[in-house]
Structure formats: structure tokens, C-alpha cells
C-alpha positions in Angstrom: -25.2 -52.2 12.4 -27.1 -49.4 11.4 -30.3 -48.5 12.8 -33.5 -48.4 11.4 -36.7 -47.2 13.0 -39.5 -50.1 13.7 -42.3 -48.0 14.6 -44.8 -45.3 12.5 -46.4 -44.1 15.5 -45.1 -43.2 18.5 -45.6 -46.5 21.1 -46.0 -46.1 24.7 -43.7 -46.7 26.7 -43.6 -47.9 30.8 -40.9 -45.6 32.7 -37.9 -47.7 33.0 -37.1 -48.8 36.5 -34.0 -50.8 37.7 -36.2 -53.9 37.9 -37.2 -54.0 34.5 -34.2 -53.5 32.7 -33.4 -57.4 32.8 -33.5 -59.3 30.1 -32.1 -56.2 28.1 -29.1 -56.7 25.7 -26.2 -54.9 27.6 -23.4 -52.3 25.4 -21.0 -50.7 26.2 -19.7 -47.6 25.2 -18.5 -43.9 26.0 -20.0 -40.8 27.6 -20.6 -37.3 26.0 -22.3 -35.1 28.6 -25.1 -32.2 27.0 -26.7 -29.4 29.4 -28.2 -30.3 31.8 -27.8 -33.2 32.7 -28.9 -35.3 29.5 -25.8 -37.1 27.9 -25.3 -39.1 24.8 -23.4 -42.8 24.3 -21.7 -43.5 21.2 -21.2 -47.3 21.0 -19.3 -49.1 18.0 -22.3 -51.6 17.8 -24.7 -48.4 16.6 -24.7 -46.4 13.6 -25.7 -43.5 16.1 -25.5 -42.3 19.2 -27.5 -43.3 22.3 -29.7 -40.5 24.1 -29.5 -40.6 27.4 -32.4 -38.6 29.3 -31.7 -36.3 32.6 -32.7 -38.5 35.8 -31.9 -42.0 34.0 -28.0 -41.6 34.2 -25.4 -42.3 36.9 -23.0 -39.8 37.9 -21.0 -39.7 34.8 -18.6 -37.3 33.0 -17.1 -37.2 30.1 -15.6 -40.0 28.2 -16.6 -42.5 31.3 -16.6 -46.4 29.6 -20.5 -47.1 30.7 -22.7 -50.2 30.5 -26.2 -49.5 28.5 -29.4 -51.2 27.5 -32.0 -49.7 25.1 -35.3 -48.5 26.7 -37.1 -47.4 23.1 -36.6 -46.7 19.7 -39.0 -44.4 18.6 -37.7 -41.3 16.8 -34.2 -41.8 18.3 -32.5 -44.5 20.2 -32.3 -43.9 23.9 -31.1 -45.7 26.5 -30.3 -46.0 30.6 -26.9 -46.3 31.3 -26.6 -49.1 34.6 -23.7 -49.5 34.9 -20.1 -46.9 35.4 -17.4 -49.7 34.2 -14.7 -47.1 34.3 -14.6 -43.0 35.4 -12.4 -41.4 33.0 -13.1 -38.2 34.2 -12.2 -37.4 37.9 -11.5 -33.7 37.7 -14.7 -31.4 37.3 -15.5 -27.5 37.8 -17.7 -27.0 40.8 -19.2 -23.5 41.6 -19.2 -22.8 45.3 -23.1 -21.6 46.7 -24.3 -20.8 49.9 -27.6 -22.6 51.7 -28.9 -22.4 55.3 -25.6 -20.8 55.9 -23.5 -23.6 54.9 -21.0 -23.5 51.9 -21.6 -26.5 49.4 -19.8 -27.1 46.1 -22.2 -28.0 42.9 -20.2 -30.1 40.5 -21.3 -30.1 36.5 -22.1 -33.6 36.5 -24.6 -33.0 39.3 -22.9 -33.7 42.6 -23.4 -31.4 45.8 -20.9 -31.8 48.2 -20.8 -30.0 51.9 -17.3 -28.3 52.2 -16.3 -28.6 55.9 -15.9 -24.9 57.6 -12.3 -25.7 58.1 -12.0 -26.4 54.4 -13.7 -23.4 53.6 -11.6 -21.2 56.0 -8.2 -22.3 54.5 -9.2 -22.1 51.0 -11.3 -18.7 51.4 -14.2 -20.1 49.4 -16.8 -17.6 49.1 -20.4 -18.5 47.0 -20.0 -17.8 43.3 -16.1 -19.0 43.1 -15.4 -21.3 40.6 -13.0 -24.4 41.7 -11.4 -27.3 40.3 -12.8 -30.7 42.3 -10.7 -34.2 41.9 -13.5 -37.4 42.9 -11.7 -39.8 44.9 -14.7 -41.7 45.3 -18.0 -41.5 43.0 -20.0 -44.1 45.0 -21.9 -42.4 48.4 -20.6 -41.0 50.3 -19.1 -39.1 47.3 -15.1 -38.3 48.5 -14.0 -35.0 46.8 -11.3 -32.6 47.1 -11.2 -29.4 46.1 -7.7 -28.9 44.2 -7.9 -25.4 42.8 -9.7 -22.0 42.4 -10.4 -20.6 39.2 -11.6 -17.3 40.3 -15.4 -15.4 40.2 -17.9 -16.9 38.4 -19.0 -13.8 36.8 -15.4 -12.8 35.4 -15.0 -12.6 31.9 -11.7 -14.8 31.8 -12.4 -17.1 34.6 -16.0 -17.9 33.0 -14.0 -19.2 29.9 -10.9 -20.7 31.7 -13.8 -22.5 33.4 -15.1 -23.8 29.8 -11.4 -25.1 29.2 -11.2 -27.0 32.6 -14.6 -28.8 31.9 -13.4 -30.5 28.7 -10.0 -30.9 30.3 -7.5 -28.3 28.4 -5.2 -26.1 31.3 -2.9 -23.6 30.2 -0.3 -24.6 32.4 2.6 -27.7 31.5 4.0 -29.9 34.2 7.2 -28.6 35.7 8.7 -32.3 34.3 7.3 -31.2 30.9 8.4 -28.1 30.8 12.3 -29.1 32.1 12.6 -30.8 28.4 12.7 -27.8 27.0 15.7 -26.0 28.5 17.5 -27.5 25.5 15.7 -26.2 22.7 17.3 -22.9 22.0 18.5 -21.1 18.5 21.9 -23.5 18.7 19.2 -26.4 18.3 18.1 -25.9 14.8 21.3 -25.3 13.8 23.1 -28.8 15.0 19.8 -30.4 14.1 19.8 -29.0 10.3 23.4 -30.8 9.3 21.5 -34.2 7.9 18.3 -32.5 6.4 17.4 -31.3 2.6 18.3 -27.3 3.0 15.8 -25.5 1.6 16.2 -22.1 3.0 17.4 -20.2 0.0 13.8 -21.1 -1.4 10.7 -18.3 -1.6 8.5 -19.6 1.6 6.1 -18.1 2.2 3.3 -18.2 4.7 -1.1 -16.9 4.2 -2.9 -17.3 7.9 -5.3 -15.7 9.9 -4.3 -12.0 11.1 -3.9 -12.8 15.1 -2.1 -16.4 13.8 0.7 -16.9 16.4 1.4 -20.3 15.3 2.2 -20.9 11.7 2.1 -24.9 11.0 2.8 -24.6 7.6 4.2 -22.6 4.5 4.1 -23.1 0.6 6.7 -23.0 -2.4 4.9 -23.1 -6.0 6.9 -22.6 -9.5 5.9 -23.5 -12.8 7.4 -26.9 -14.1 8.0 -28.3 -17.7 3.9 -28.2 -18.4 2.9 -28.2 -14.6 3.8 -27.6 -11.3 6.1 -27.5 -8.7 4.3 -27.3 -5.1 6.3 -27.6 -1.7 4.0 -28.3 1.4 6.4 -27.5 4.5 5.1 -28.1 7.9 6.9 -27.5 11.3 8.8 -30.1 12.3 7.6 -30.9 16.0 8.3 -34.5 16.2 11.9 -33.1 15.9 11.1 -31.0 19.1 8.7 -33.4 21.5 10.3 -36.9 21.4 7.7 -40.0 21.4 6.6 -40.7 25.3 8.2 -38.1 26.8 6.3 -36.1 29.3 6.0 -33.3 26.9 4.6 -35.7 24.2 2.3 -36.9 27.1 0.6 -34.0 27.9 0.5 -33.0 24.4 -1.4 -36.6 23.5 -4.0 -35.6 26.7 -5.1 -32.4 25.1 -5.1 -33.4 21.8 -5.5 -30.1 20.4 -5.3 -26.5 20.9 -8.4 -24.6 22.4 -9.4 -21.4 20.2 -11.1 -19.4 22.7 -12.6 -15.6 21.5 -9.6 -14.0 23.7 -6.9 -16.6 24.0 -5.5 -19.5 22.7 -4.9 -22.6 25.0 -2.0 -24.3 23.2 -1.5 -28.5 22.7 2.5 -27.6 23.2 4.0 -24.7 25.5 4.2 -21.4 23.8 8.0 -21.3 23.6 7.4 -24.1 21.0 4.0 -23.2 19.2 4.7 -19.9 18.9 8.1 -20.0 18.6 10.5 -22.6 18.0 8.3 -24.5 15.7 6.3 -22.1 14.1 7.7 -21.1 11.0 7.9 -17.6 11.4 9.7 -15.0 9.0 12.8 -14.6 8.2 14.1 -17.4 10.7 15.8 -21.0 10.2 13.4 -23.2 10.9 13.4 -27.5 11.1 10.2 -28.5 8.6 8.9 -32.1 7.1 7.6 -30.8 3.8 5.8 -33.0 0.9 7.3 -31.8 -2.0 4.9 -32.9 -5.3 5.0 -32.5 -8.9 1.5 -32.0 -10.7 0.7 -32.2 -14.3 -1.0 -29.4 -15.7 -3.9 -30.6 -15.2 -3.4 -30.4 -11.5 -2.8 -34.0 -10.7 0.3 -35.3 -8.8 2.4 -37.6 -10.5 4.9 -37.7 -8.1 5.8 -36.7 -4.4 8.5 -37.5 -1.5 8.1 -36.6 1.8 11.6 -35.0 3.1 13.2 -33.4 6.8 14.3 -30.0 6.0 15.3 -26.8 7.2 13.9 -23.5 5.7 13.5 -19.8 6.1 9.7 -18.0 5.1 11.0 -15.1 3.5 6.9 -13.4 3.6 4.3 -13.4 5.9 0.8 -12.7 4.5 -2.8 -12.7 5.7 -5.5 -14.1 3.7 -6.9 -10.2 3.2 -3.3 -8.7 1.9 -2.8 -11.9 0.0 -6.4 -11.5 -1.4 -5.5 -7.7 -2.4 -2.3 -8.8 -3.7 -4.1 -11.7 -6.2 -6.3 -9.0 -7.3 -3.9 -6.1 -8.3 -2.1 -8.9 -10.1 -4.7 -10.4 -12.0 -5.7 -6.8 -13.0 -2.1 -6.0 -14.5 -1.3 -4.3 -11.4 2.0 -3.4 -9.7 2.3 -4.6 -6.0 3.6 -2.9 -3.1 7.6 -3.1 -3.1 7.4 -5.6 -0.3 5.0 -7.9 -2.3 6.7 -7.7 -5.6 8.9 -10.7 -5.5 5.9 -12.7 -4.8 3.7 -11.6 -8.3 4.3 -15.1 -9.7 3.9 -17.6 -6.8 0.8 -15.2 -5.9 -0.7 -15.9 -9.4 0.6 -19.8 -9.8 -0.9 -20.3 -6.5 -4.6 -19.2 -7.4 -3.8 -21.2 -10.8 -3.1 -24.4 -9.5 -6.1 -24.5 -6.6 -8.7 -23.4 -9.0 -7.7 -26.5 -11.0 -7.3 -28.4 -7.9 -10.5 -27.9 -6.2 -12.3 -28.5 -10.1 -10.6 -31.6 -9.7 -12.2 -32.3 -6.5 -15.5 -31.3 -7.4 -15.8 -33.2 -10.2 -15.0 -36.5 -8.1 -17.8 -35.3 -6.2 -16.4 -33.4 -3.0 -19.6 -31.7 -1.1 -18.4 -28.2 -0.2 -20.7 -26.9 2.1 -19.2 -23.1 2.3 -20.5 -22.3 5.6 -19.7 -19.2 7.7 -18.3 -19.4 10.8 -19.0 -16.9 13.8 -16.5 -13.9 15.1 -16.9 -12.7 18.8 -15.3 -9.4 19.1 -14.1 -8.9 22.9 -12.6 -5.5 24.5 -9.9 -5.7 26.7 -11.7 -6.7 29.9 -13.3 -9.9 27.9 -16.7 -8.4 27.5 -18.5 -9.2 24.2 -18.8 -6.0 22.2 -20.1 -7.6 18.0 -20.7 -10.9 16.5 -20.3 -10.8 13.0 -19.8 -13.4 10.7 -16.3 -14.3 9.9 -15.0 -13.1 5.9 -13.0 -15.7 4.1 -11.3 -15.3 0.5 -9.9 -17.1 -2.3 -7.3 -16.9 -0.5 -8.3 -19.3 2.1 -9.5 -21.7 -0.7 -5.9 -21.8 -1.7 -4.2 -22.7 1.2 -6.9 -25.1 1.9 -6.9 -26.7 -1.4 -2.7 -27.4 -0.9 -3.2 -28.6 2.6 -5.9 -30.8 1.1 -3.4 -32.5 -1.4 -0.9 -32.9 0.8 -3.2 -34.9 3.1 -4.2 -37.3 0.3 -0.5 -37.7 -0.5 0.4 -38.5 3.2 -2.7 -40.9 3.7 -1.6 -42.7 0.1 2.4 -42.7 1.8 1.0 -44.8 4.6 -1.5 -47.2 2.7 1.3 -48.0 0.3 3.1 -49.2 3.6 0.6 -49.7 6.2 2.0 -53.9 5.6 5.0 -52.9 8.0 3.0 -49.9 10.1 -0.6 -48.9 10.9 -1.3 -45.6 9.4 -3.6 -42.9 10.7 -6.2 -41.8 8.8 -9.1 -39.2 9.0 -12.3 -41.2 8.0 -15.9 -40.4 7.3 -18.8 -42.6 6.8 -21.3 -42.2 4.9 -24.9 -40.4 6.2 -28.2 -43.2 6.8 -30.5 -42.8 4.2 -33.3 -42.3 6.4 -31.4 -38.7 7.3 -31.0 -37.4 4.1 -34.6 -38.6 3.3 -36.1 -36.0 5.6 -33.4 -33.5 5.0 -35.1 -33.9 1.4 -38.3 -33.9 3.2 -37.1 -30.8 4.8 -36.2 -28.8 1.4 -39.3 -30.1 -0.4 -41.2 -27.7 3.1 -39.3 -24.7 1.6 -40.4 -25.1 -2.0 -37.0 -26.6 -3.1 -38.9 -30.0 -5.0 -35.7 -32.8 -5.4 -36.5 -35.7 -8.1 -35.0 -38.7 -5.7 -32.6 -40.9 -8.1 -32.2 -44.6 -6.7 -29.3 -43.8 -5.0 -29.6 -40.8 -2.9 -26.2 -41.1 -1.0 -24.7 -40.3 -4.6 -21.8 -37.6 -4.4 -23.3 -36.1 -7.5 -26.8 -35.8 -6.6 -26.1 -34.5 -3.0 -23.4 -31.8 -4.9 -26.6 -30.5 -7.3 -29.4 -30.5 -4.1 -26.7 -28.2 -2.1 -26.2 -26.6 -4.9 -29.9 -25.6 -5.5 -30.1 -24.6 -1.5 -27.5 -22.3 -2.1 -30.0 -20.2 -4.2 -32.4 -20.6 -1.9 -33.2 -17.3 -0.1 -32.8 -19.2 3.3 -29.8 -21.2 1.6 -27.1 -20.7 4.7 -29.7 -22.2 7.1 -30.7 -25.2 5.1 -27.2 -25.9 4.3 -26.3 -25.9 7.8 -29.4 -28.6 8.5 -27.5 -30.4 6.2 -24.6 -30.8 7.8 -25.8 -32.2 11.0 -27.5 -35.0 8.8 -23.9 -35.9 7.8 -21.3 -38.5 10.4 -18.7 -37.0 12.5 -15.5 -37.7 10.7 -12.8 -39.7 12.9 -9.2 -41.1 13.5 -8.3 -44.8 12.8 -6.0 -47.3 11.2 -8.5 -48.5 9.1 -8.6 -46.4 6.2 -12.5 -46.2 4.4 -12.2 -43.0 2.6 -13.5 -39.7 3.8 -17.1 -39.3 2.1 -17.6 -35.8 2.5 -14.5 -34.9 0.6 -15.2 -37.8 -1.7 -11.6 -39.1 -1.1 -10.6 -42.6 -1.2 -7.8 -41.9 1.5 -7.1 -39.0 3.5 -5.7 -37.9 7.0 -3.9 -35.2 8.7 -0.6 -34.1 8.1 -0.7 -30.4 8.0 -1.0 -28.9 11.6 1.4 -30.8 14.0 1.5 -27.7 16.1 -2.4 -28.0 17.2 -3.3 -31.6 16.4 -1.9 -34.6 17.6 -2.8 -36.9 15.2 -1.0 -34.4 12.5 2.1 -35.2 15.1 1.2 -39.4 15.7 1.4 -38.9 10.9 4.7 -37.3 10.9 6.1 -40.4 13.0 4.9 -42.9 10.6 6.1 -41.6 8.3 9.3 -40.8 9.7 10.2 -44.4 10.9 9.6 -45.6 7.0 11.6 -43.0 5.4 14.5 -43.2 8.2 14.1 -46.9 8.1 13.5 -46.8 11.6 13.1 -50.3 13.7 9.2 -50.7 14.5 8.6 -50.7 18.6 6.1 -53.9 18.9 4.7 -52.0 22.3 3.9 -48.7 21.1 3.4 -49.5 17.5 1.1 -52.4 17.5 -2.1 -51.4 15.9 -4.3 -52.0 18.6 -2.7 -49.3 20.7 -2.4 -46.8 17.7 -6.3 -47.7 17.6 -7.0 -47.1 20.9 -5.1 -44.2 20.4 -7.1 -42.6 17.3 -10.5 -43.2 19.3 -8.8 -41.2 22.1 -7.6 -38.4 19.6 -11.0 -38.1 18.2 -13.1 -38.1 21.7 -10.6 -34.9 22.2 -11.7 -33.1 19.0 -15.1 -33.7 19.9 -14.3 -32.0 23.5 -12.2 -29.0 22.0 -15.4 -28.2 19.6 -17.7 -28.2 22.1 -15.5 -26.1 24.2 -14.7 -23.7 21.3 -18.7 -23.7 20.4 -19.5 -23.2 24.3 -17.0 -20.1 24.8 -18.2 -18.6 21.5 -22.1 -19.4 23.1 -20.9 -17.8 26.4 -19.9 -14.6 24.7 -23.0 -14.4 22.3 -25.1 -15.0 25.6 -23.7 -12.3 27.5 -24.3 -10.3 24.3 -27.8 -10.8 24.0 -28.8 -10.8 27.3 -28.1 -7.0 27.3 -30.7 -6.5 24.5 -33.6 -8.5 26.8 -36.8 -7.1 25.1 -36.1 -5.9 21.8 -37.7 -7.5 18.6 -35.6 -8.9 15.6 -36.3 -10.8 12.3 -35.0 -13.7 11.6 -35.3 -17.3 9.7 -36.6 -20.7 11.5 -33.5 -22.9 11.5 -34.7 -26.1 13.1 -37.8 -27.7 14.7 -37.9 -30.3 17.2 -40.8 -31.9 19.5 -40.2 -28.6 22.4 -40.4 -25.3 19.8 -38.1 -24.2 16.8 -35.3 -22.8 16.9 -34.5 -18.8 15.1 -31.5 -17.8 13.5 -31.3 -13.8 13.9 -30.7 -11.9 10.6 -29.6 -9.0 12.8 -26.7 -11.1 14.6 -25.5 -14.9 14.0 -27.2 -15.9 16.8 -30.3 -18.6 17.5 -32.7 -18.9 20.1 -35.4 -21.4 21.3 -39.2 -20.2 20.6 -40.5 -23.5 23.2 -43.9 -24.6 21.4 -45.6 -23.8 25.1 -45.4 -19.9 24.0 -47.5 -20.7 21.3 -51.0 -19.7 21.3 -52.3 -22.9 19.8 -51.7 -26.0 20.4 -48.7 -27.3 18.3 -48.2 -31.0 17.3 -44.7 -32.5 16.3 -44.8 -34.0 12.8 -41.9 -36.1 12.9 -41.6 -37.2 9.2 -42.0 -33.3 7.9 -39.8 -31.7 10.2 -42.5 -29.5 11.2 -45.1 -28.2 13.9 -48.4 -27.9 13.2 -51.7 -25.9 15.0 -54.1 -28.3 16.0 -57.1 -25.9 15.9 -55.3 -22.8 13.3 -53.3 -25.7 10.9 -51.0 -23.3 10.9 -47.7 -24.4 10.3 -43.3 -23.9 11.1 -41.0 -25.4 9.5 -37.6 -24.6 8.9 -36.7 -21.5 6.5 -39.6 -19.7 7.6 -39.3 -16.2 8.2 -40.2 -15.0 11.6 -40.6 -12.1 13.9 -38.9 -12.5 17.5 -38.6 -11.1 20.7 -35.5 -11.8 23.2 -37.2 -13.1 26.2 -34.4 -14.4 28.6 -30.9 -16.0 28.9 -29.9 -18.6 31.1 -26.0 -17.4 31.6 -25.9 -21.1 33.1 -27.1 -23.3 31.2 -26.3 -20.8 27.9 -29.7 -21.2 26.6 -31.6 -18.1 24.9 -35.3 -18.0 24.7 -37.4 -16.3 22.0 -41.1 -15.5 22.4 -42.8 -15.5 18.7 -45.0 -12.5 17.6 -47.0 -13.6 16.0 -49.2 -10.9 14.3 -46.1 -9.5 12.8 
């Protein structure tokens, strides 16, 4: 159902006690704990999540299967979770303080537990440690035990392992895990490569990231009668981590890898990610590769997904394969290293400039945001944030990843009669969002004539394109974006609306996401005729297992976006005092929010530092002085001071000047 709100003006509302929450409609649903203490349901019955206000939950963690009823919905729904039906989550991180003289351990759902002096003697638990706390028992008395220590709170690596921990990703594998790999050696590939399409005296070749360890995939292009020839070879893991093993296990329990600013936290053991699978240079290597032919116009006409065994023969980085594309298209020689590569270099920017006018003119939204670099030293201590450069380069290997999707998602439809596919699907925004995005813009001076249908592909494409020019463009884009649905895993395949495609998943990255690795199978059992396992292949437990996959993305971006805030914090906490400019990127009911022009960085100006008194005006996304009429909306310019970080909570304050 999708929700709609009832009410112009904010009603009043009794507090919610346990008595007068009968009669209420009871969902279910699952957890997603915010700061302190506030947490959010998402519930198949709702278009969008449930709020959960601090004080009105049980003790909950992440992914817990609750019991809800709706106590108002006036500008958001919100709820009162009152019942736990199931705890997911039974490990948390606990700091270790000291009060009256008595150790106690503070978990992050909000448990204090007394450690016994005994306890505390074995362990050496000292305040300010950071552990690792298994619940035995949630109902009072709580039963804990403390299981592991992480280290000092105020360590640089600790403070980030602790991150990891919280959303469940550990660095280490099970001993039983790791015992399944004492097989996998050089001799491997080579007994496994016998029955597979032997592609290694083909010009592979790889574009990633500079610090890439892991390379998931490489490309082949050549020209072709009037069009193209494009391979899309990605490591081969399924050949590696066999379906409910204890390796595959653990691998299905993370979900994904954890980018964290100084490490990575891997979804497979290292000697696999970084190694064995990873398609590095110059090295036989097992790959599943989607091998298409496109017209000249750029669109496929034909492709066949095929086990085989290749060798990269170059390893680029989008900046040297960006300088390369340029010396070419200027008539320029490349290095002799490069050389071999002039053509592929030049097909490949040929074929995704075609490819991505293809997608745009179907009505793909590219938002073309930038993402933030934290810059560590070698003790872990933030030393620049900057925002992160990208190139045509990346466009290219994004735009082949892309087609190679669509032609794995189209591989499964075509048979999901026999076997559930996966698919990576994303609804459609409400109306009533984009409506005061619009609302938003039209605050900024960008005026938008409304057509009937404003969820149009082609009208959203020409308002972000207007933003773009916008001097506060990135912001407003950005706004955008969080107006938009989280996209998803399931067997039900409904298209992916951001992208405009009518099917889509993920094929391309086996070595960091599961669901790339859960594709591969599929496809595998149809290709190798393989018999179909009623247990594990039913669709309701491939279901159950896309909602699971997709609850882990949302936990490794918040863990990726919490490290990164962790870093910026300790970063700006150093500069306590000092004034900066910056641009209003959000309002809410408590203050706006300030994106620094200085440094990538926002901060909370809390509408109890201003000097008048501010009221919330819902529909125009703005405050407003009740006695001054002055006004704050978003893309405002503003001058800031750093008031305070909370290193805990990873908050960072602004106070406004407000003569500036």
C-alpha cells in the first residue's frame, strides 16, 4: 500500500502508553537501528519505513523480526514496536566504563550490564575497552557474556573494527571455512580449465581503482562486421566456494565486502579475493564471461554466457587509462607498454558513449554525484577529505558492467519457468516526494512547469538536468536522491526505475557481493543442465534469501558511511572554532543541515541556536522567523562556525553567524 498523509496540520497527539495501544492494527516487520537509540521498521505492508522514537522501543538490534502498531501519521509514519517476535542480533559492541568504582559494560542497543570483579580480573577489562557481548537472554535479568576485546576505544583501527563488529562483518573465517581451502592451489585452475572455452590467448584487460586488490572483472572489445565484439569476464568464484559449504556460509552472512578508509574487510578470505579469484595479470585464471555482439548502434543482438579460463595481459587504473584515451584520441603515441592496447582503448570509449546515449534516451536518471575520499597516515589518523575524481574511464567500465547485467537478468527471465532468478529491483519514488523535492527547487529559484505525470523518466532527466546548472547543483541533486526507493534483491523481477531498465541484476562482482555469486549459479545450473535441488531452490527460500542479501547492503553502507563519518569527525573536531562557508543542504523540524565548501563535510545548525524563533514549514522544506520572517531553505549560502563533535554519537554541530 502506499501511504498518503490524512492530515494539513499537525494533530495532537496523547503519548502512547502500553494501555492504549489496543485496538491497534498489529505489523510486522524488521529493525534498522539509527543513533541514539531511535530505529526505523521497514514492513512489506508500507510504502515506507516506520520511525520508531528513542524511549518507545524494546531492546532491539538490527534486523530483529518485531511486532508494531502505528501511533500517528503526521509528517511521517511512526510507530511503537510491542512486541520482539525474534532477536536476530545477539552479538553487540559494548564499551567498558567505570561508576562508583564498579566496571559495567554499555551495549549499543542500550543495555548496562554489571561485569562481576572476577570477570573483570580474568579478562583485564579496564574503562574505555571496547568488547564484543553475545545476549543469552534479552528479557531482565539481561544474561550476557562478554566474548571478545577489541582493544581501546580511542584507537584509530579498533574504533573502525568496532564499526565492522556493530553491523556484523569480522575479518577473521572459521577454522572449518578456512580448511576448504587447502585445495585451491595453482594445480587447481589448471585441472579445472580442461572442459572450459580457453580464452587466454585473448587481450584482457582490466581498468579499477588504484589500491584495487580484487579485480572481479576484465573486458575484451574488437570491432565486428558493422559493430562490436564485447567480452564481459568475471571471476569465477562459484568454481572456488561450492553451494552450502561453510565457506559459502559465511560468505552468505556477510553479504558483502566492507570498504573501510584503511582496510578492506573481505566477503571471501584473502587467498581467494585477492588472489585465486581475482583476475590479476599475466596469470591463468577460471572466469564466467558474457560474451555479446552489438550492432553499431550499440545494441546487443546476441550473447551466451560461457565458463572460461583467461589471462589479463594489462592492468590499468582509471587515471592511466584516462591518459591513455586522451593521447590516442589526439593522434598520439602511447607508452611502449600501452601500445598494443591503442584500439581496444579507443573501441572501448566508442562503444560506451553509444551505450550510455542509448540509456539515456530510454530515460536512465544519472545523478553523477561525488563520493568522499578520507586520506589516513599510517597510524589511522585522518589527515584530508577531498572529494573523490572519476573519469570517462569509469563511465566505461560502468557502462559494460551495465549491459552485462541487463543481459544476465534477460538470461534468467527467459527461464525463470524452471528457476527463480535474482534480480536488482527498484520502485518507483511517491509522488508526494518528488512534489516537495519540486517544492524544494522552486525555493532556489529553479521554477519546474509540472506535466501530469511527474514520475516521467523524461521529465525527472530535464529537472536534474536544470539542477546541474544550478550554482548549488551537487546539493540539490543529492536531495534528490534520498526522495528516490532503496533498490533491492528479489525473484520478482519489476524493472529498476532509476536506470529505466525493464530487467536488471547483478552479475559483475562475485568477489564482493553475494547475490553477483547466488546469479552465477542460476545461471550455471541452466547452462550445465544441472538437476534443480527442490530444498534450496524453491523460490521461497531464494526470496527469503534476496531480503537477507539486501538487509546486508543496507548494513555494509551504513558501516562504510559511519567509518568514513568517524574519520571526518576526528578531522573536524581538530578545527573546533574556526569559521567556514558553506551551502544549506537540508532542513528538518530541529535546524538545517551545512555542507562545507571548504571540506565535504555537513554539520547540524539546531534551530535552538537561532536568535529568533524559527518555525518548521513542512510543505516548503523550510524554516521560517516568526518575528524577522527571515527564511532557510536549502541551497542557501551560509556562514558557519564548528561548535563541537560528539566522537560518540558522530554528530558535528554548527553555530550560524549570522551577520556575516
Amino acid at each position: 500500500m502506499r501511504y498518503k498523509p490524512r492530515h494539513k496540520r499537525k494533530p495532537k497527539h496523547k503519548k502512547l502508553t502500553s494501555s492504549n495501544t489496543k485496538g491497534k492494527r498489529r505489523y510486522t516487520g524488521f529493525v534498522e537501528t539509527l543513533k541514539n537509540r531511535k530505529a526505523r521498521v521497514h514492513c512489506d505492508q508500507f510504502d515506507t519505513h516506520v520511525f520508531i522514537p528513542a524511549g518507545d522501543n524494546l531492546t532491539i538490534g538490527d534486523g530483529d523480526i518485531v511486532e508494531f502498531v502505528i501511533t500517528s501519521s503526521f509528517k511521517e509514519l511512526e510507530g511503537k514496536i510491542t512486541k520482539v517476535i525474534k532477536h536476530v542480533q545477539t552479538e553487540f559492541v559494548a564499551e567498558v566504563i567505570s561508576k562508583f568504582n564498579t566496571l559495567f559494560v554499555v551495549l549499543d542497543n542500550g543495555i548496562v550490564s554489571k561485569i562481576k570483579p572476577s570477570v573483570a580480573e580474568k579478562l583485564k577489562l579496564k574503562p574505555n575497552l571496547m568488547v564484543l557481548v553475545e545476549v543469552q537472554r534479552f528479557e531482565k535479568p539481561v544474561k550476557l557474556e562478554i566474548v571478545e576485546i577489541l582493544g581501546d576505544k580511542n584507537s584509530p583501527h579498533v574504533s573502525l573494527i568496532a564499526i565492522a563488529r556493530k553491523n556484523g562483518f569480522k575479518e577473521e573465517f572459521s577454522k572449518e571455512a578456512l580448511d576448504e581451502l587447502t585445495g585451491i592451489t595453482s594445480d587447481f585452475i589448471e585441472v579445472n580449465s580442461s572442459d572450459r572455452v580457453d580464452l587466454r590467448s585473448e587481450k584482457l584487460f582490466t581498468v579499477d581503482p588504484t589500491d584495487a586488490k580484487d579485480f572481479d572483472d576484465a573486458i575484451t572489445i574488437s570491432r565486428k562486421d558493422e559493430g562490436y565484439q564485447l567480452g564481459v569476464h568475471i571471476a569465477d568464484v562459484s568454481a572456488f566456494v561450492y553451494e552450502g559449504s561453510n565457506l559459502d556460509s559465511e560468505a552468505y552472512e556477510r553479504g558483502f565486502s566492507l570498504y573501510l578508509p584503511s582496510s578492506v574487510i573481505p566477503m571471501l578470505p584473502k587467498k581467494l579475493s585477492n588472489y585465486y579469484c581475482s583476475l590479476n595479470p599475466n596469470t591463468d585464471r577460471l572466469a564466467f564471461s558474457c560474451l555479446m555482439e552489438l550492432d553499431n548502434e550499440a545494441r546487443v543482438t546476441k550473447y551466451a554466457f560461457k565458463e572460461t579460463v583467461v589471462n589479463s595481459k594489462k592492468r590499468f587504473d582509471y587515471k592511466g587509462f584516462q591518459e591513455c584515451l586522451e593521447r590516442v584520441e589526439n593522434g598520439k603515441d602511447l607508452e611502449p607498454e600501452y601500445r598494443d592496447f591503442s584500439e581496444e582503448i579507443l573501441l572501448s570509449a566508442e562503444l560506451k558513449r553509444k551505450l550510455k546515449r542509448n540509456r539515456v534516451d530510454n530515460g536512465s536518471i544519472d545523478f553523477d554525484l561525488v563520493e568522499t575520499k578520507v586520506e589516513l597516515d599510517k597510524e589511522g589518523n585522518t589527515i584530508g577529505i577531498f572529494p573523490y575524481k572519476t573519469y570517462e574511464a569509469n563511465e566505461i567500465i560502468e557502462e559494460f558492467m551495465l549491459i552485462a547485467n541487463r543481459c544476465a537478468a534477460d538470461f534468467m527471465l527467459r527461464k525463470e519457468k524452471q528457476l527463480s532468478g535474482v534480480y536488482r529491483i527498484h520502485e518507483e519514488p511517491s509522488e508526494e516526494r518528488v512534489n516537495l523535492y519540486l517544492k524544494e527547487l522552486g525555493n532556489n529559484g529553479i521554477k519546474i512547469k509540472r506535466p501530469n505525470d511527474i514520475l516521467d523518466h523524461k521529465f525527472l532527466q530535464s529537472v536534474i538536468e536544470k539542477v546541474k546548472n544550478h550554482e548549488q547543483g551537487d546539493i540539490l541533486i543529492y536531495n534528490f536522491l534520498r526522495s528516490m526507493k532503496k533498490a533491492k534483491y528479489s525473484i520478482e523481477n519489476s524493472g529498476h526505475y532509476g536506470l529505466a531498465f525493464d530487467r536488471y541484476t547483478h552479475f559483475t562482482s562475485p568477489i564482493r557481493r553475494y547475490s553477483d555469486l547466488m546469479v552465477h549459479r542460476i545461471i550455471k545450473k541452466h547452462i550445465r543442465a544441472l538437476p534443480i535441488i527442490k530444498k534450496q531452490d524453491k523460490p521461497s527460500r531464494v526470496e527469503e534469501r534476496c531480503k537477507f542479501i539486501s538487509l546486508r547492503e543496507v548494513k555494509s553502507i551504513k558501516a562504510e558511511y559511519n567509518a568514513r563519518d568517524l574519520k571526518i569527525a576526528e578531522f573536524i573536531a581538530k578545527k573546533k572554532g574556526s569559521n567556514h562557508n558553506g551551502v544549506i543542504s537540508s532542513v528538518s523540524p530541529h535546524g538545517f543541515y551545512v555542507r562545507l565548501n571548504e571540506f565535504p563535510v555537513e554539520g547540524l545548525v539546531h534551530i535552538k541556536s537561532l536568535k529568533d524563533h524559527f518555525l518548521f514549514i513542512e510543505d516548503e522544506r523550510m524554516l521560517k522567523g516568526k518575528k524577522s520572517g527571515k527564511v532557510y531553505h536549502s541551497g542557501m549560502p551560509v556562514n558557519i562556525k564548528i561548535k563541537s563533535v560528539d566522537m560518540d554519537l558522530l554528530n558535528i554541530d554548527f553555530l550560524l553567524n549570522e551577520n556575516s
